[in-house]
N, C-alpha and C positions, 0 to 999 in steps of 0.2 A: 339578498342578505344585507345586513344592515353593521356595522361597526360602531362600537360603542364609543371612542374617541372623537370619531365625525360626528356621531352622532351627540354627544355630551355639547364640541364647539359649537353646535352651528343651535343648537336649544338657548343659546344666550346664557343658561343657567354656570353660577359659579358656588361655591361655599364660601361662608360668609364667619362671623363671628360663633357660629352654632348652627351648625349643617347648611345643606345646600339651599340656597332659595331664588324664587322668582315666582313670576307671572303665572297665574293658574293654568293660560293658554300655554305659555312656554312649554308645561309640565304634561303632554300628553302622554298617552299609552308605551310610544315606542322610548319615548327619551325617561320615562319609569322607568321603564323594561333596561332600559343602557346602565342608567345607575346600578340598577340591581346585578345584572350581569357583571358588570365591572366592580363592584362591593365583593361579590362572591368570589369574582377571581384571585381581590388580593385579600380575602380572611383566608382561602385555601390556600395560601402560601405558608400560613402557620399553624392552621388548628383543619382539624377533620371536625367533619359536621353533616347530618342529611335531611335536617330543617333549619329553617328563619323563620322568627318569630315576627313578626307583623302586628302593629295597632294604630291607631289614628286619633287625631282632636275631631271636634265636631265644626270642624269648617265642611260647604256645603261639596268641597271638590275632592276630599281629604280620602270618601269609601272606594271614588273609581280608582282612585292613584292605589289605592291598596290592592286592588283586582288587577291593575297592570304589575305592580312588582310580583303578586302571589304567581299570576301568569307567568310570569318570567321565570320566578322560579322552578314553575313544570315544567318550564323548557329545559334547564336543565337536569330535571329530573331529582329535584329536590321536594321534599314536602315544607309547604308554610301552616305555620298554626299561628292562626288569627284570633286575638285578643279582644275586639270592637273596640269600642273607645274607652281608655284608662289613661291617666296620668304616662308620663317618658318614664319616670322613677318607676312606675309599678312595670310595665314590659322589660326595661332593663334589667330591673330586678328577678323578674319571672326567666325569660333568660339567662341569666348569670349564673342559676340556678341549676337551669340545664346544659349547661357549657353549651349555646350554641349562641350564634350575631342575631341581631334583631334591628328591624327597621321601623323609624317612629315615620307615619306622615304627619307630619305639622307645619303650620309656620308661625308658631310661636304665638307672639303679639302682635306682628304685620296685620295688616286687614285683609277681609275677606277673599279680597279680589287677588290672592298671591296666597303663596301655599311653600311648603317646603318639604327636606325628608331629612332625618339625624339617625345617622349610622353607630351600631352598637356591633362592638366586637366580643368574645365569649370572656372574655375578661374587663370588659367598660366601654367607656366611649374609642371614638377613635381617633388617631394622633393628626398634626396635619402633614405627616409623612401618607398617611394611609390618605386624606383627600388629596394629595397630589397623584398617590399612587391611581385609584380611583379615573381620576379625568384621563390620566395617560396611557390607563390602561387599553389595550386592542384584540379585543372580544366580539366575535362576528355573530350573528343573530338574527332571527325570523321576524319579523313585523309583526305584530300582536293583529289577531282578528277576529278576536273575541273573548268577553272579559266575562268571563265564571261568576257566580253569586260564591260568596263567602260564609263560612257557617263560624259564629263565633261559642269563642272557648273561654265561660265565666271564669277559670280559676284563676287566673293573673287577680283580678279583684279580690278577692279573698284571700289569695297569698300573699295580695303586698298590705293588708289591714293586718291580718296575724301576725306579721312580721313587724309591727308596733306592739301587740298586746303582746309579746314576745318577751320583751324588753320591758317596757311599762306596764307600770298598777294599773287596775281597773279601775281604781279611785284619784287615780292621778289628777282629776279633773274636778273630783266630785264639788259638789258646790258650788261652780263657773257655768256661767250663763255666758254662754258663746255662739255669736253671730257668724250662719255660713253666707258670704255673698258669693251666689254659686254661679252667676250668668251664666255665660255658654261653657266654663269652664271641662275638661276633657275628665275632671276628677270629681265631678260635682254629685254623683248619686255616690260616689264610694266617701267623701268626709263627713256627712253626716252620718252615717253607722258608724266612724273610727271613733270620731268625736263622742259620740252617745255609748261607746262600750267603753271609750277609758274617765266616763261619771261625770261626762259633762249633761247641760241641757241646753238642746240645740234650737236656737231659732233659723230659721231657713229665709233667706233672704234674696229679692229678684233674678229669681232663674227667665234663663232668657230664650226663647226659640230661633233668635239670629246673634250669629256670630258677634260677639266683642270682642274688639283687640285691644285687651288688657295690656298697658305695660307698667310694668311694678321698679322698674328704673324711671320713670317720668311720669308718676301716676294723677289723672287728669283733675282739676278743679271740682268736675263733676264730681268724682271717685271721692276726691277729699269731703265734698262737702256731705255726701251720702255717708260716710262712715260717722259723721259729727251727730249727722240726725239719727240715722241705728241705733247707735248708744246709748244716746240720749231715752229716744224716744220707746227702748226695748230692755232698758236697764241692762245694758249688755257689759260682761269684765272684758269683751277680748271679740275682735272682728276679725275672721280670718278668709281667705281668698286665694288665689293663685293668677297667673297667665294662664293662657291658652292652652297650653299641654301640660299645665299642673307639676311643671320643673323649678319653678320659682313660685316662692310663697310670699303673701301679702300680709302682715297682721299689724293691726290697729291695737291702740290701749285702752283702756277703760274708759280714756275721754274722747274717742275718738280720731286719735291721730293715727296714722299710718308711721312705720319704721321702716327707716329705710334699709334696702336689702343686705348691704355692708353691715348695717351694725344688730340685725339680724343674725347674723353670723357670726358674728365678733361672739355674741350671747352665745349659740348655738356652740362654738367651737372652747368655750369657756366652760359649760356644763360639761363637752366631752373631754375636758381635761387635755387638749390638743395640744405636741409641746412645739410644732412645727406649722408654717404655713404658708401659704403660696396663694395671692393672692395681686389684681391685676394693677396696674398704677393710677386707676380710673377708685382704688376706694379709701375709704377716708382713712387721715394719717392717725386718728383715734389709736387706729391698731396697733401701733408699732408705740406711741405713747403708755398704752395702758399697760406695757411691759407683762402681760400675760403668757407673753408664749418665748420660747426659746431664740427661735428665729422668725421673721415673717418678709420671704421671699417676692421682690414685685417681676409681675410677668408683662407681658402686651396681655392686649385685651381681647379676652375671648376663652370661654374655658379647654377647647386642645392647649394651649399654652398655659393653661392652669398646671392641667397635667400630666404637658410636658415638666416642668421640674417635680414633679409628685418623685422621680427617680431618683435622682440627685439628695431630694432628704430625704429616703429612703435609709441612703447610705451610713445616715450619720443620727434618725431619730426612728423611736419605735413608733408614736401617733401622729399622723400627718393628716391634715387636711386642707380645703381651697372652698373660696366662694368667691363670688364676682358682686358688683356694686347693686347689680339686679337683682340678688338675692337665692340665686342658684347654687346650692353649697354639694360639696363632693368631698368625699372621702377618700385618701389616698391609702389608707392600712386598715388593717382589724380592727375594732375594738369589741372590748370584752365591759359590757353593763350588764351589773345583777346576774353576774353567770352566764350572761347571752352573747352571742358576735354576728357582727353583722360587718358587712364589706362596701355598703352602695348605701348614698342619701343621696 
């Protein structure tokens, strides 16, 4: 029998700014199998549940890691529904829905050769009270010996596009010629149908068959200079993209330039009339200049400490929101657009 605390230290693997990550070697079967084990022990301290929802990016280690946690979870005698590869946003969301935890495999914008996993509780992400809880936890366990084929379940993709036409016109778009750069991205067959039913028209742009590690906080000369020619060369109003599990968005303006993820959000939290915000000391003081919002709370860096204070203006503001300088934006309340609500971005 194996222990999920030995076995967590001795994996090398720690959490990091946005779930657990390391070395794809690090990440084998049994040390999957630990996180999952020990994830489940402490969401059962506060929510009943008798599935995990499971999905992945398309890094090339990201489906076995998935067959190890789904495994783990028949060990417990729990059922996983597997989602294949979608966006973090769309499983958390597909989740949240069914009040139950979900487990993303990714590792974000790291490269290939390094993998990670980001734990979602039936209510959001998870605090970094729950990763410590997690590592310390002491949960004994079979050694995995063989990893099941996985059968995946389209609807998270379709529910998390509904849940824009939901809210938005069909014509919201209409008359933008909008550039998808879709590389390896985990979202890339689901933005071209969201784009094209809220009236855009989509040009599709270098989709890729190996992994790129996209990062949309330091995005590379190359990336910049590819958006310049897009534009140009496709008469494009608007080039949009993501990272690696399609939690951070990328979009350029009509000349080409890339925004950076802070003031992406700045926008984003401006349209939703946000009167509160949490937000990490790494993004631009724009914000707190442009006097838009009520308060605008600085965190460390890393979104658990986003929303860790999402509670605190709680207290004292009905709309709350957070994003980070990479462009990852969160939502800490309701809101109600055109009659709709929604609780997760």
């Amino acid at each position: 029998m194996l222990n999920t605390k030995e076995t967590l230290a001795q994996s090398g693997v720690l959490f990091g700014t946005s779930g657990a990550r390391g070395l794809v070697e690090q990440f084998t079967p049994d040390v999957c199998a630990a996180f999952t084990h020990a994830f489940v022990a402490v969401m059962q301290q506060d929510f009943t549940f008798d599935t995990v929802a499971i999905a992945i990016d398309n890094r090339p280690s990201s489906y076995a890691m998935a067959q190890a946690c789904a495994q783990a979870l028949a060990q417990l005698g729990l059922k996983s529904q597997y989602y294949g590869v979608i966006p973090t946003p769309a499983l958390a969301y597909v989740a949240m829905q069914q009040n139950i935890p979900s487990i993303m495999v990714t590792g974000s914008h790291i490269p290939f050769d390094r993998n990670g996993l980001k734990f979602y509780r039936p209510d959001g992400e998870i605090s970094k009270q729950n990763e410590q809880a997690i590592l310390s936890s002491q949960v004994t366990f079979s050694a995995l010996t063989e990893l099941a084929p996985l059968m995946v379940n389209p609807n998270a993709a379709q529910q998390y596009i509904q849940r824009y036409l939901n809210v938005f016109s069909n014509t919201l778009l209409q008359g933008k010629r909008i550039g998808i750069y879709q590389h390896s991205s985990a979202g890339r067959d689901i933005y071209p149908e969201l784009f094209t039913k809220l009236g855009a028209e989509v040009v599709l742009l270098e989709r890729s068959d190996v992994f790129v590690p996209i990062d949309t906080e330091a995005v590379s000369e190359q990336d910049c200079q590819k958006a310049l020619d897009w534009v140009r060369t496709h008469k494009l109003d608007a080039l949009f993209s993501t990272d690696g599990d399609g939690d951070r968005p990328m979009l350029a303006d009509e000349h080409g330039h890339w925004l950076r993820g802070d003031i992406l959000g700045l926008l984003c939290s401006k349209y939703l009339n946000i009167e509160a915000l949490a937000i990490p000391v790494s993004c631009n003081t724009a914000i707190e200049q442009t006097e838009l919002f009520k308060t605008v709370q600085r965190t460390k860096i890393g979104s658990p400490y986003v929303i860790e204070a999402f509670a605190e203006l709680l207290t004292q503001y009905v709309t709350v929101a957070g994003f980070e300088a990479n462009g990852g934006f969160l939502l800490g309340s309701n809101l109600s657009l055109n009659q709709s609500q929604s609780s997760l971005a």
